[in-house]
C-alpha positions in Angstrom: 11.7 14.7 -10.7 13.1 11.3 -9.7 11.4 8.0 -11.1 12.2 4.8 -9.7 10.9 1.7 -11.2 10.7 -2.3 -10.5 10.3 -5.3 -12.5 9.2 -8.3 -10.1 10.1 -11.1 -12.2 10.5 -13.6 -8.3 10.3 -11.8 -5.1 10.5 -14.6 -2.5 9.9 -15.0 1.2 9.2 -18.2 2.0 8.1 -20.2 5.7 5.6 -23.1 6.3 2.6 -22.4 7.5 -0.7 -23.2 5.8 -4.2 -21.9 6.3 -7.4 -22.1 4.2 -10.0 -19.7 3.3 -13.5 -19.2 4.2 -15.8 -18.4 2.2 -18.9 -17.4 4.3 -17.1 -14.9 6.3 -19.1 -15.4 9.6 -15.6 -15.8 11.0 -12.8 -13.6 10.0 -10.0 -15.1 11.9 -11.2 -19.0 11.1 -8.0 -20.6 12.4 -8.3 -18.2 15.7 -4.4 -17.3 15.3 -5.4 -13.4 15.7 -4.9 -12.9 11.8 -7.8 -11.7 9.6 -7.9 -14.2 6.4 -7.8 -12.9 3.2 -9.8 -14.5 0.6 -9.2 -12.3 -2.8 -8.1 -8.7 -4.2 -11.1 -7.2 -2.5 -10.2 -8.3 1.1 -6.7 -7.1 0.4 -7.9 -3.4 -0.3 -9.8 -3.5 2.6 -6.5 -3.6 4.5 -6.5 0.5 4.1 -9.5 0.7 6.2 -7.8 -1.0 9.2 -3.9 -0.3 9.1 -3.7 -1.6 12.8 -5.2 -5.2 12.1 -8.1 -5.3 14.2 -11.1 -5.9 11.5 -12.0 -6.1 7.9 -15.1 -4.6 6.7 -15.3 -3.0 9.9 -16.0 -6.6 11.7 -13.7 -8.0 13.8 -15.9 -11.4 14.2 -14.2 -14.4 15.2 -10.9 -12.4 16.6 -9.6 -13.6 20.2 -10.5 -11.7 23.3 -7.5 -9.3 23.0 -8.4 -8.7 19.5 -6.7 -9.8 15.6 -2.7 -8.1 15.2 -3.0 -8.6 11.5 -3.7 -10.7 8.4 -3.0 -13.7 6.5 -3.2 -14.4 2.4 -5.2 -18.1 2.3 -4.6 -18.0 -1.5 -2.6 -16.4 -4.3 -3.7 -13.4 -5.6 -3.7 -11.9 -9.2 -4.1 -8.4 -10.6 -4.5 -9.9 -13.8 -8.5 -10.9 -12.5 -10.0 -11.7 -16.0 -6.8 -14.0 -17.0 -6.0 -12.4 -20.3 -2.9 -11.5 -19.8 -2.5 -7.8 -19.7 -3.8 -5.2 -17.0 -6.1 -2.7 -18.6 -9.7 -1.4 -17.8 -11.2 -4.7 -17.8 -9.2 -5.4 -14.3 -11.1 -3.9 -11.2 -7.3 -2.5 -10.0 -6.1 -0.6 -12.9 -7.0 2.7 -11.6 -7.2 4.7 -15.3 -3.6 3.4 -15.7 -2.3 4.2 -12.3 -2.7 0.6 -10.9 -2.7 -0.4 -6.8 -2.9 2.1 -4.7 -1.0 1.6 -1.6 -1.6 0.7 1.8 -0.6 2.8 4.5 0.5 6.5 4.2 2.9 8.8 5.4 0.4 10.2 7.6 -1.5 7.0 8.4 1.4 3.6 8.2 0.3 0.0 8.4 1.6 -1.3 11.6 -0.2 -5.1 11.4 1.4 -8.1 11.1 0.7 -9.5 7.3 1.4 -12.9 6.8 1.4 -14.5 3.6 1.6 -17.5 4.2 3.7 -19.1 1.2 1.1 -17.6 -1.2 1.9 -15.6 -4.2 0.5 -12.2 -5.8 1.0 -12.2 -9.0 1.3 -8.8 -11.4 1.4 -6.3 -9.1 1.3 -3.3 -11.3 1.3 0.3 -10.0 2.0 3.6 -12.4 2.3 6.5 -10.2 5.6 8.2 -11.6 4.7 11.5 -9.4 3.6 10.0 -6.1 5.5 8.4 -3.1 5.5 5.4 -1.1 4.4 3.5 -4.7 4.4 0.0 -3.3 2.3 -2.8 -2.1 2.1 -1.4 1.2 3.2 2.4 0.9 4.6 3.0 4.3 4.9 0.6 7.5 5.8 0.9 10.9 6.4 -1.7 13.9 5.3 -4.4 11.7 5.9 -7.8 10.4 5.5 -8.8 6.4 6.2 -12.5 5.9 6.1 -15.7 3.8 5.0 -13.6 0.3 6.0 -14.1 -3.0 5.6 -11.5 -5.5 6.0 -12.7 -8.9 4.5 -12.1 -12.7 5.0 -10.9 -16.0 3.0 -8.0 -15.9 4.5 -6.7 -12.8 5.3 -3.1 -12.9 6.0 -0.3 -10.4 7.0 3.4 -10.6 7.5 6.1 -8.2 8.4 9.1 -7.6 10.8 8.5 -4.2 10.2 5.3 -1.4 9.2 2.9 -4.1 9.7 -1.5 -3.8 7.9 -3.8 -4.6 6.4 -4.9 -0.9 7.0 -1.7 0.9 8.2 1.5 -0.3 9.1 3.2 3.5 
């Protein structure tokens, strides 16, 4: 068995565009671009729930007429949610020790736009020596992944085969 494995000390896309959060959700696409904002870690997991970009939390409130393509970061993100400087049990991510799970699937790819929008998630950590795709979005397809920066001490990932940092197929 094959084990891939990446340290992220700077992973860096970079652009211009700005956009800020909001925080009482009765709009999910605030700035009315067609991109669903995402506030914190939570949002972000809720990606797997709507690989196409339409909704988040199964609303699609605020989205134009033709609908939202995708989403947008409107903040930096950190694994490390408690600030103490390692990933264990106390972070709501860690899994038991296997970390993120990724978005999108073999069976099931993202295919929305995901802009980040100069933001930065820090310590992405994923342990899954035996599975595939271990990344922050597993697979993708017809899609566009922009303006991220990936970046942290405690960033860790390990795969069995299709494994990166941002997308492992």
């Amino acid at each position: 068995m094959k084990s891939l494995k990446y340290f992220l000390p700077a992973l860096l896309f970079t652009s211009s565009t700005q956009v800020f959060a909001d925080n009482n959700r009765a709009d999910y696409d605030i700035d009315d671009n067609g991109l669903i904002e995402i506030n914190d870690l939570a949002d972000l997991n809720e990606i797997r729930n709507a690989l196409d970009g339409s909704s988040l939390y199964g609303s699609s409130d605020g989205c134009p007429s033709s609908g939202c393509i995708g989403f947008e970061l409107t903040t930096d993100l950190n694994f490390d949610q408690n600030g103490d400087g390692v990933l264990n049990e106390y972070d709501p991510y860690w899994n038991n020790g296997a970390g993120w799970q990724h978005i999108g699937t073999a069976s099931a790819p993202f295919t929305a736009v995901f802009n980040g929008n100069n933001h930065t998630i820090h310590n992405v950590f994923i342990n899954r020596p035996s599975e595939s795709y271990a990344s922050l979005f597993g697979r993708v397809e017809n899609t566009t992944i922009s303006n991220i920066h990936l970046r942290g001490p405690l960033s860790f990932i390990t795969g069995y085969k299709s494994v990166g940092p941002l997308a492992g197929h």
